[in-house]
C-alpha distance (Angstrom), angle and dihedral (degrees) to the residues before:
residue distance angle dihedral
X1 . . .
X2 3.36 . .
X3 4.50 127.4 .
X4 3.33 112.7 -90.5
X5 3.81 116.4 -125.8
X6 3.87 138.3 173.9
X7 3.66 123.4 -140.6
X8 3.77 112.9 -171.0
X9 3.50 111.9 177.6
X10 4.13 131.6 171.5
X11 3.55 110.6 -121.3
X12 3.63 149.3 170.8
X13 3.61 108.8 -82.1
X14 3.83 106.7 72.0
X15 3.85 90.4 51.3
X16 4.30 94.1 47.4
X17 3.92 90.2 58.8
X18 3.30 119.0 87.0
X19 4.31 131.7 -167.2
X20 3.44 90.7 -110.4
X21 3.67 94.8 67.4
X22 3.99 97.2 -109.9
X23 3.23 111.9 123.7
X24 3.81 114.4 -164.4
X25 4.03 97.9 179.4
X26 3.92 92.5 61.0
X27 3.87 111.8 24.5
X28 3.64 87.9 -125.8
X29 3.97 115.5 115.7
X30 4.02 135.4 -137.3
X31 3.85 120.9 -64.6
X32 4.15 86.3 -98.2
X33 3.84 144.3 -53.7
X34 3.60 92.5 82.1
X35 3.53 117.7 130.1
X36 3.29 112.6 -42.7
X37 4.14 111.8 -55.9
X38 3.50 126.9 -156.4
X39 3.66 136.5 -179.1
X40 3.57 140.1 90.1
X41 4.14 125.1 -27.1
X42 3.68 118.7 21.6
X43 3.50 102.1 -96.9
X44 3.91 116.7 97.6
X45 3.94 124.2 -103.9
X46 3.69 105.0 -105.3
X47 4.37 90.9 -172.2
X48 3.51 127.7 23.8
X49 4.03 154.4 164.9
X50 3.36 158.6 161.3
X51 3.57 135.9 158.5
X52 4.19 133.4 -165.1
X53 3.66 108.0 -93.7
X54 3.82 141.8 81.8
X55 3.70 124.2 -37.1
X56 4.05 129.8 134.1
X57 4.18 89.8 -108.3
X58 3.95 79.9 -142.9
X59 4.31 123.2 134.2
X60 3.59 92.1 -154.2
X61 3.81 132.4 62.6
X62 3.65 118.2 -119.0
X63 4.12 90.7 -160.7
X64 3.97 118.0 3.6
X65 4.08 110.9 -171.8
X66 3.74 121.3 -99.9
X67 3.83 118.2 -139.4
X68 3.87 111.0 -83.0
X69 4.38 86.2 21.7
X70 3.23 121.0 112.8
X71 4.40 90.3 -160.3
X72 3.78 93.7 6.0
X73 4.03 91.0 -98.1
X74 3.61 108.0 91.0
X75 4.06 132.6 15.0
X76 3.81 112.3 -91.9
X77 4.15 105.7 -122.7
X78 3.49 111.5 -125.3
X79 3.58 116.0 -134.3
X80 3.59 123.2 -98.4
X81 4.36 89.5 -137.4
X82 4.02 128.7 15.3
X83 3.88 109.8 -89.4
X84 3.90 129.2 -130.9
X85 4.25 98.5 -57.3
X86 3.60 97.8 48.5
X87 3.51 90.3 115.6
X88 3.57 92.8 65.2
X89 4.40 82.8 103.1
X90 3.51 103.3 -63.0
X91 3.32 122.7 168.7
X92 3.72 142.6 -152.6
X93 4.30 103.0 -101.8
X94 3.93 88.1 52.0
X95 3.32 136.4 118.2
X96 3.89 115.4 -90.5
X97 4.02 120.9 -109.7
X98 3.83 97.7 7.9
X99 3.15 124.1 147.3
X100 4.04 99.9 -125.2
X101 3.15 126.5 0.8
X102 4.47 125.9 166.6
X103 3.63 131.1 173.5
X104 3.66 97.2 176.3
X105 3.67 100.4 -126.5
X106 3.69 101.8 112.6
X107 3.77 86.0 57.9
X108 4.32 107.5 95.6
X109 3.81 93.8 173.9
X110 4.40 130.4 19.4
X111 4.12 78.4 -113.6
X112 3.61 85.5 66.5
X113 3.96 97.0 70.3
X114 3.33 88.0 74.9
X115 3.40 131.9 119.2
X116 4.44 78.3 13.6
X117 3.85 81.3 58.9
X118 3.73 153.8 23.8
X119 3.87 98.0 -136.9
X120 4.44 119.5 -174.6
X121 3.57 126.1 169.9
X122 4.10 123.5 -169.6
X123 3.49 137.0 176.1
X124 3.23 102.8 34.6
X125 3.92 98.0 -53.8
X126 3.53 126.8 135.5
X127 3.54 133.4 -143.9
X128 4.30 114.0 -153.0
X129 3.66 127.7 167.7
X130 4.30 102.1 -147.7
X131 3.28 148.7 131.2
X132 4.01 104.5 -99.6
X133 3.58 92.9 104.9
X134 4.31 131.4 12.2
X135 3.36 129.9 164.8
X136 3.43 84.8 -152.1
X137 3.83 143.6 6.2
X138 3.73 104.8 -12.0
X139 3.44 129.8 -51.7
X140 4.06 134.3 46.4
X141 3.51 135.5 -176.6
X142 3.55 111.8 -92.6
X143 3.90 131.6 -147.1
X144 3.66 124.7 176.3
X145 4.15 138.9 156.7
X146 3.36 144.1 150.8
X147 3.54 132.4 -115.6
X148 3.84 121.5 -52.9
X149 4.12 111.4 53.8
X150 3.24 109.9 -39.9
X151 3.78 120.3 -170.5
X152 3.85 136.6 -157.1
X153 3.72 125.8 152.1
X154 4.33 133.0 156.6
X155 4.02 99.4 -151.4
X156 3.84 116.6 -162.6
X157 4.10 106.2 -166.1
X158 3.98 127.0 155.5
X159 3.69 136.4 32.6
X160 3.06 132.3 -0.4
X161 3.64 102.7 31.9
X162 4.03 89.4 32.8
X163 3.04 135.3 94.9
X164 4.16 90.5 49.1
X165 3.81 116.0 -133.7
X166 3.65 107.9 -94.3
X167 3.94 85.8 -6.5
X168 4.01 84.8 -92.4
X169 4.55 110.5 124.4
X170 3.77 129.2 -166.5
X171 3.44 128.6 -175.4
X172 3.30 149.2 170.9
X173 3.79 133.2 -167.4
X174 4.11 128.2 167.1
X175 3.39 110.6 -125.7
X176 3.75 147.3 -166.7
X177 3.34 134.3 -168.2
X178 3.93 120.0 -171.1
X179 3.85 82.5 -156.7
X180 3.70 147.1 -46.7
X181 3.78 108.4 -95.6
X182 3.96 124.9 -128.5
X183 3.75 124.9 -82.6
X184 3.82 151.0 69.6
X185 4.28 88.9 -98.5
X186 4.22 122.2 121.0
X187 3.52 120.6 -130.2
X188 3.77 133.8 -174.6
X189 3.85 126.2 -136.6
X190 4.00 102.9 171.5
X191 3.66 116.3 22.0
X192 4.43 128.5 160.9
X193 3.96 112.6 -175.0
X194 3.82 133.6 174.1
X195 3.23 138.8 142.5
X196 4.25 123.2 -53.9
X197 3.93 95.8 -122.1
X198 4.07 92.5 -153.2
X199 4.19 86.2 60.4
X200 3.81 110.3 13.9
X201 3.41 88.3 -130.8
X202 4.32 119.6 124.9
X203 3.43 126.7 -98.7
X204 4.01 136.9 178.1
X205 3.30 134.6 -171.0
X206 3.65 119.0 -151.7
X207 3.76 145.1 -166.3
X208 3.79 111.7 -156.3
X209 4.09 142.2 107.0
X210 4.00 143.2 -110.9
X211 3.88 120.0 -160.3
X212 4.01 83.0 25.3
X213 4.08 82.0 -71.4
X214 3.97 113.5 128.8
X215 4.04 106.8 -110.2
X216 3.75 135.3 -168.6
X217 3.68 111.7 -135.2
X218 3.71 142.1 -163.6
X219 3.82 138.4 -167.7
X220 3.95 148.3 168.9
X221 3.56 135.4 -173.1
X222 3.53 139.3 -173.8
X223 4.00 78.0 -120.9
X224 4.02 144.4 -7.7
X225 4.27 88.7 -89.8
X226 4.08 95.7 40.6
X227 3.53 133.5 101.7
X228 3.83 116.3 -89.5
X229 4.07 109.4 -99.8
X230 3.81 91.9 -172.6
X231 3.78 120.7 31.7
X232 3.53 112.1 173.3
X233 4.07 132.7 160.2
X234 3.51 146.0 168.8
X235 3.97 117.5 -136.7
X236 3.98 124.2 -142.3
X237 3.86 123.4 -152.6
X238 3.80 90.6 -133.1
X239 3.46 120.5 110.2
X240 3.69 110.8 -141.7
X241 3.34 103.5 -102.2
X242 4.34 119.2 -107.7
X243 3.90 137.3 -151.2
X244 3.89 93.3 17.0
X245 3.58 141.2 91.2
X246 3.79 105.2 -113.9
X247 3.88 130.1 -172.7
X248 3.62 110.7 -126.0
X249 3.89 124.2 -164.7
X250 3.22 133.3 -164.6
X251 4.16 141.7 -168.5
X252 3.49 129.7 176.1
X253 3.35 115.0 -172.7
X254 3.79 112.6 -157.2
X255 4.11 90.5 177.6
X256 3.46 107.1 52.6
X257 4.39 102.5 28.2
X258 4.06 83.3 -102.5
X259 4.09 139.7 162.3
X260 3.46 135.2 161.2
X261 3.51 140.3 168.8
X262 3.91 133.8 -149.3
X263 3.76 123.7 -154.4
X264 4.04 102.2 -163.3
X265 4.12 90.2 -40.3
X266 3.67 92.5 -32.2
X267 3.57 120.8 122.2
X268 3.77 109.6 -136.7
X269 4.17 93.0 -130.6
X270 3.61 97.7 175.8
X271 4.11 92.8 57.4
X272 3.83 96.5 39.3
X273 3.50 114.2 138.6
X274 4.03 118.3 -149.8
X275 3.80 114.6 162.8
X276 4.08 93.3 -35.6
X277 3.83 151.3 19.5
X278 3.36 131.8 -122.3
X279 3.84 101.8 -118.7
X280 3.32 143.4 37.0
X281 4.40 137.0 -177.9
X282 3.94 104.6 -112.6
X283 4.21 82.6 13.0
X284 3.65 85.7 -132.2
X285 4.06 88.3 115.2
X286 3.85 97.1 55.2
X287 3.66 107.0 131.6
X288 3.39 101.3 14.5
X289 4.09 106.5 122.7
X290 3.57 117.7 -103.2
X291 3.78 88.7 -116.5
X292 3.60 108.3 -147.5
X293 4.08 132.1 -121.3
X294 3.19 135.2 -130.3
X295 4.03 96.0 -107.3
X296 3.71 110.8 -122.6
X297 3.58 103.0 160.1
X298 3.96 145.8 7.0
X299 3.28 135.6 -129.2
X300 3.55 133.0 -143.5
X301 4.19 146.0 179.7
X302 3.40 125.1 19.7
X303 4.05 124.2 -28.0
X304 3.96 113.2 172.7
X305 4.38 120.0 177.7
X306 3.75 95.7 -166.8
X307 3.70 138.2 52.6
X308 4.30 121.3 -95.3
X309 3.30 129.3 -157.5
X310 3.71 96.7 -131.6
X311 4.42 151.0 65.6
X312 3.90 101.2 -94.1
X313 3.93 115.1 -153.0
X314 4.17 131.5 169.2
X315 3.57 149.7 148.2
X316 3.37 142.9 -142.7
X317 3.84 143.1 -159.1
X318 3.63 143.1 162.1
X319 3.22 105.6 24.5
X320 4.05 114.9 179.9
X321 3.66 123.5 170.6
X322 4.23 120.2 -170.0
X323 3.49 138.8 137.9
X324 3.56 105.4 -90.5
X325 3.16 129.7 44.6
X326 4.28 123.7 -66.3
X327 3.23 109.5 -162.7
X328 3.90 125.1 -151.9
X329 4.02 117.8 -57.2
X330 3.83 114.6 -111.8
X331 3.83 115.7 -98.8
């Protein structure tokens, strides 16, 4: 078993959100009564975006990517050895020739992450690499906080995992969430920004939830620290699922103003982003295409702009990141 140790670190978070429900450090906005949202449902979009270029304006995908397909058509080879950034903390169980791929055993301490990974905590959250919870072998990545908006991410960003391959990301990480805490906030789990080539402005794409619903969201800035000018989403009716290790996938697709979401093989339909979103703060940006960036870094943990009413606690483990499509590890 590995030591136990506690990494709490002030970060970034806490000091991007802002009372009126903006919140400029994730490109998701407040939990409602900003602007004046419209969309689908009757609840107000918490995180939202869209900017002016490209994107297929459609709410259904024409062609979403099977596991082991890089477009869904054919299967993706795997490579016979690991290519050029499979030092980025790859370990011996993963897949061969991704791109990324971490199970967090090598890691004896949090302080350890680094220079593998930017790690920031706020809010009173904590950040611990240990062995109270693994989905396999010993050690997972540990997130915990208490009540309020707690903060906890690892951020990859830069060469050599950046620029992305064709600007397309998959991912997969297993997941579990003790449960989602109380309140009307948004949070972010998996999130990739950069900056929208066509505008130099920043954009992000992020997988998350509001109303402890899963949400798709969508931002741009003038810059990375700004305040989001579009802030667009599109809400799912899934809860995130509690008390269980859960696959989660992952693909942004930087080409074709793409994201979906996999729930242990299952496409999240209802959340499925193809061109657009469904809502937007001030509404004015409905139907504009969530106009891709080019990726430049990745997000990952737990990132939450207003306050809940509840202890938050997860884990993580095997993450992998490439640019086709992973597919869920065997039990």
């Amino acid at each position: 078993m590995g030591r136990l140790a506690v990494w709490t670190l002030v970060g970034l978070c806490a000091s991007a959100c802002t009372s009126s429900g903006s919140d400029p450090g994730s490109g998701q906005g407040g939990s409602g009564g900003v602007g004046n949202p419209t969309g689908s449902g009757g609840t107000p979009p918490l995180s939202m975006d869209t900017n002016a270029a490209g994107g297929s304006g459609q709410d259904t995908p024409s062609q979403v990517p099977e596991a082991g397909a890089a477009d869904g058509s054919v299967a993706a080879p795997v490579d016979a050895a690991p290519d050029a950034t499979a030092d980025l903390g790859t370990a011996a169980g993963c897949p061969g020739g991704v791109l990324l791929c971490d199970d967090f055993e090598k890691y004896a301490a949090p302080a350890d992450l680094a220079p593998a990974w930017k790690a920031t905590a706020s809010g009173g959250a904590t950040i611990t690499v240990d062995a109270t919870k693994a989905w396999k072998g010993t050690k997972a990545l540990h997130i915990k906080g208490a009540a309020g908006t707690p903060s906890a991410v690892i951020v990859k960003e830069g060469a050599p995992l950046f620029p992305i391959p064709g600007n397309v990301m998959f991912g997969r990480v297993m997941l579990w969430l003790t449960g989602t805490p109380g309140g009307s906030y948004h949070w972010n789990s998996i999130q990739a920004a950069g900056v929208i080539t066509a505008t130099n402005q920043w954009g992000k794409y992020g997988w998350g939830g509001q109303f402890g619903k899963v949400l798709a969201g969508y931002t741009v800035r003038q810059n990375a620290a700004g305040s989001a000018i579009v802030d667009c989403s599109k809400p799912s009716a899934m809860a995130f699922p509690p008390q269980k290790w859960v696959c989660v996938e992952w693909a942004f697709d930087g080409t074709r103003n793409e994201m979906h979401m996999w729930f242990d093989g299952q496409l999240l339909a209802d959340a499925d982003i193809v061109g657009t979103g469904t809502r937007c703060v001030a509404g004015g940006d409905i139907g504009k295409p969530w106009a891709a960036p080019v990726f430049s870094n990745l997000t990952i943990g737990w990132q939450q702009y207003q306050a809940s009413s509840g202890p938050l606690e997860l884990w993580l483990d095997d993450l992998v990141v490439d640019k086709a499509r992973v597919g869920c590890p065997a039990p």
